[in-house]
N, C-alpha and C positions, 0 to 999 in steps of 0.2 A: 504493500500500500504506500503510495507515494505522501511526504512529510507535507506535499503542498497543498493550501486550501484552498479551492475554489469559488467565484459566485454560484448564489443560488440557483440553481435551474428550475425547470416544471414541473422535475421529479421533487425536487426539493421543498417546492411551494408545497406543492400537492402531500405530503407528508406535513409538514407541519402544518397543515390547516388541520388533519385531521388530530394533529396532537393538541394543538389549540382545542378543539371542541373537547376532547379528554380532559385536559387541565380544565376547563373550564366547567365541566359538568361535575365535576365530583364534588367542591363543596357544596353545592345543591345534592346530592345524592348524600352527603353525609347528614343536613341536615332534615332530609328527605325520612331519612330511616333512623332518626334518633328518637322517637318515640318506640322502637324498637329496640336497639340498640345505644347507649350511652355513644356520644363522641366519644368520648377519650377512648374506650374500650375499641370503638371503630378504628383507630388510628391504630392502637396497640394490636388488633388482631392483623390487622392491615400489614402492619410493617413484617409481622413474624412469619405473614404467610410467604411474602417477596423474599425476605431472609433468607428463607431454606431455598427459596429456587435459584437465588443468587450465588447460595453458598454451593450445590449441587452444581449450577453453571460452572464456578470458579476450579471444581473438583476437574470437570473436564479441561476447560480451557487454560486450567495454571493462572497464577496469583497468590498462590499462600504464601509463598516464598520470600515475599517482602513485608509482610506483617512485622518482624524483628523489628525493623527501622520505622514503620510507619506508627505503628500503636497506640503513641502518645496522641499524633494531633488525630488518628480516628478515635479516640476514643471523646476527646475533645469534641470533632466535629459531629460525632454521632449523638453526643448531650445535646448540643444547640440544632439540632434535626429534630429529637423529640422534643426540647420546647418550643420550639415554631409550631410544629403538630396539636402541644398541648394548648397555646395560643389559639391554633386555629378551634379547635374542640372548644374549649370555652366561650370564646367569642361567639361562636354558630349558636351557642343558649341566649345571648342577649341581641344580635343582630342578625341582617339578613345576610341570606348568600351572596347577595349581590355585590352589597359594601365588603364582603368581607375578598372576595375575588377580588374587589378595585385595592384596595387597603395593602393583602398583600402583594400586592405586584411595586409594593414601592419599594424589595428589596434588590433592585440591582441599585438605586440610590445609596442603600447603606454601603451596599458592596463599594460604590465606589468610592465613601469617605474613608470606608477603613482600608481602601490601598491606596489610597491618596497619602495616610500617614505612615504607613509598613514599606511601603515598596518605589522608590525614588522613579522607575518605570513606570508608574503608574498614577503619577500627577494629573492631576485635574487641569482641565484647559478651559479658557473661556467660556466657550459655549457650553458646558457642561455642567459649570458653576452657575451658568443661566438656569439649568437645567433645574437643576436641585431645589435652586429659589422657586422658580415653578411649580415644581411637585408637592413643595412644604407648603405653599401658597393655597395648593388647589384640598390638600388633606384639610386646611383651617375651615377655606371655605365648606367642604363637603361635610364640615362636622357642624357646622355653627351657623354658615352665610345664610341669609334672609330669615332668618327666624328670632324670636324674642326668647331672653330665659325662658320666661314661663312656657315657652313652648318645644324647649329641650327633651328628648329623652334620654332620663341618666343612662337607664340598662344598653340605651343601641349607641349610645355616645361610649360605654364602655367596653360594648362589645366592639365597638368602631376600633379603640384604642388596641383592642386585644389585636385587631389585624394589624394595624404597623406595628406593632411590637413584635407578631411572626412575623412582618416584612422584614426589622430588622436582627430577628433569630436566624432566618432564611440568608440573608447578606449576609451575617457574620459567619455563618456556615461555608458561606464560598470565601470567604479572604483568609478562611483557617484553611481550608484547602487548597489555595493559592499562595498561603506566603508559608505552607509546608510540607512536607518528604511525598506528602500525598500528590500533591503538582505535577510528581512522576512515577504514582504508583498506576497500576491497570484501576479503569473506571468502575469495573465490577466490583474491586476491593475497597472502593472508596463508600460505592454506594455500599457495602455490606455492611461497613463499621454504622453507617446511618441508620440503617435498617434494623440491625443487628442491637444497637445499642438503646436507638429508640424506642424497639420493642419493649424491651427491661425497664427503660425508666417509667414508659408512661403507661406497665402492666401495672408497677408498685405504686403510681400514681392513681391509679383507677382501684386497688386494693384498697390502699389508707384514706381513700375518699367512700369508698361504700360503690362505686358504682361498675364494680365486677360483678355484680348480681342483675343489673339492670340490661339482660340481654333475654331478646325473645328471638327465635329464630322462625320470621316469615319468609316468604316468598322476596318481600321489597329487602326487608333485613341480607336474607342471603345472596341477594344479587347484588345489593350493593357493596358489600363485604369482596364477592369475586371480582367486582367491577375495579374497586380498591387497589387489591392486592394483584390480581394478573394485569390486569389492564395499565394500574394507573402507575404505582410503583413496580414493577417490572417489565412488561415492555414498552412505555412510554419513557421512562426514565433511560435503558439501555438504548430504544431511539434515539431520544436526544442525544446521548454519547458520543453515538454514531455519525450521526452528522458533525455533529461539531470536531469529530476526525477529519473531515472530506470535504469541510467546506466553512466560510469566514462565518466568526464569530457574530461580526456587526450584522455581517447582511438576516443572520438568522435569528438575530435581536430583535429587528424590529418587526418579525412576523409574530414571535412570541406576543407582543402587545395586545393581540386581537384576543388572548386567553382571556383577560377580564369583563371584554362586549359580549363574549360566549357567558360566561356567569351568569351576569346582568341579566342576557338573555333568556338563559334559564328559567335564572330566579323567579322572571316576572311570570313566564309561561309555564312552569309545572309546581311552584309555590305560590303564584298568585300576590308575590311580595310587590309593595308599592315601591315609587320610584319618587321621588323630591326634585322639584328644581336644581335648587341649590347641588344634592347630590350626584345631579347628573353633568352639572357644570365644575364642580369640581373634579370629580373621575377625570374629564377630560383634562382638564388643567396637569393632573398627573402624571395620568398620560404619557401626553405631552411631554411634559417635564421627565420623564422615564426615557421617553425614544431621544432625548438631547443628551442624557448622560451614557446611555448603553448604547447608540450608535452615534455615536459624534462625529466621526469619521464620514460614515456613510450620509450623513445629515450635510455637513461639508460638502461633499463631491456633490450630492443635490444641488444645493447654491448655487455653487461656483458655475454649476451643467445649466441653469434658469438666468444668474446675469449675467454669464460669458454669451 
């Protein structure tokens, strides 16, 4: 396999639209089948069931062989995996799916303040630092624009919080893997430690909270559990990988953005969740603000291709 990346192609579109619609539907599907199942419990069966097929993958394809040197920062990155997870679980009790797919999509933002300060390559450029102020602009507005205290809601204003807070669990999770051993271990072993570790934390977390018990196994419960775990953490996760072997990071940035209009879209059509002015102009804002820091590059050559 050749070390060079390529632009996107049709095949490449064409696969990430339908990872998008993947990412996009599963916080609806978790919150879809929580009166079935506990979140947290969802997430925690979820990661154990990809676990084993990762780990099973790994047995053929080799990768244990660098566990020695890697172990610290996986075992690090695989904590900040399960609390994004537990973030997301929580939050899905106070907010809609919808906010909470905009919300987390702000973690390439954190991603790129915390290698703005780790990694001397990895400096923030103009338009990027544009970016940022955008996205933190349009979270204010999405939480608060046009409405009066009195017409707050604490719970969805809280569960709002709890998604940038997995956005920036989700972010610190990539600059732990980026600014260590892991950077050059196989992707299978990276995602394992995630999977693997997350599992554990948010089993004992779902334990000492009482909501191991809070599992009914229906028809919606078990599909979305398979949907979870084959689908969403093991072969959308190993997609992604994949591509991002074979082809530029940026150009495959900014298709990723369409995963929180898939949410939204969800949201409104299989939970019936309402939708806010305010809320929908701030997403945007984000947005925005997201495709300026994660493809600045390709944002650039835009430009330059419109006033040249």
């Amino acid at each position: 396999m050749s070390a060079t990346r390529r632009n996107t192609d049709a095949f490449a579109l064409q696969v990430m639209l339908v990872l998008c619609l993947i990412w996009g539907i599963q916080q609806v599907m978790i919150k879809w089948a929580a009166p079935d199942i506990a979140p947290v419990m969802q997430q925690a069966m979820r990661s154990g069931m990809a676990a084993v097929l990762v780990g099973l993958l790994m047995c053929f394809r080799g990768g244990w062989d660098q566990v020695a040197s890697t172990w610290r920062g996986g075992l690090l990155a695989g904590a900040l995996f399960g609390l994004e997870f537990l973030f997301i679980a929580e939050g899905l009790k106070l907010t809609s799916a919808a906010h909470m797919s905009v919300f987390l999509y702000t973690a390439p933002v954190f991603t790129a303040l915390g290698l703005h300060f780790m990694l001397p390559s990895e400096r923030l450029r103009p338009l990027q630092w544009l970016g940022i102020l955008l996205a933190f602009c349009g979270i204010a507005f999405a939480f608060a624009g046009g409405v009066s205290l009195e017409q707050l809601d604490g719970r969805m204003l809280l569960g709002d919080a709890f998604g940038v807070l997995a956005g920036l669990a989700w972010g610190a999770t990539t600059v732990v893997v980026r600014a260590s051993r892991l950077s050059e271990a196989p992707a299978t072993l990276t995602l394992f430690y995630q999977l693997a570790v997350g599992f554990v934390g948010l089993l004992l977390i779902a334990v000492a909270s009482g909501q191991v018990t809070h599992v009914q196994f229906t028809p919606l419960s078990i599909g979305s559990l398979l949907f979870q775990g084959l689908i969403v953490s093991f072969f959308s996760y190993l997609t992604w990988f994949w591509l991002l072997r074979r082809y530029l990071a940026s150009n495959l940035a900014v298709f990723s953005f369409i995963t929180p209009l898939f949410g939204v879209t969800f949201g409104v059509l299989l939970l019936g969740e309402p939708l806010s002015l305010n809320f929908v102009l701030g997403a945007v804002m984000v947005l925005l603000g997201v495709t300026l820091v994660s493809a600045e590059q390709w944002v650039r050559r835009r430009l330059r291709s419109l006033l040249g």
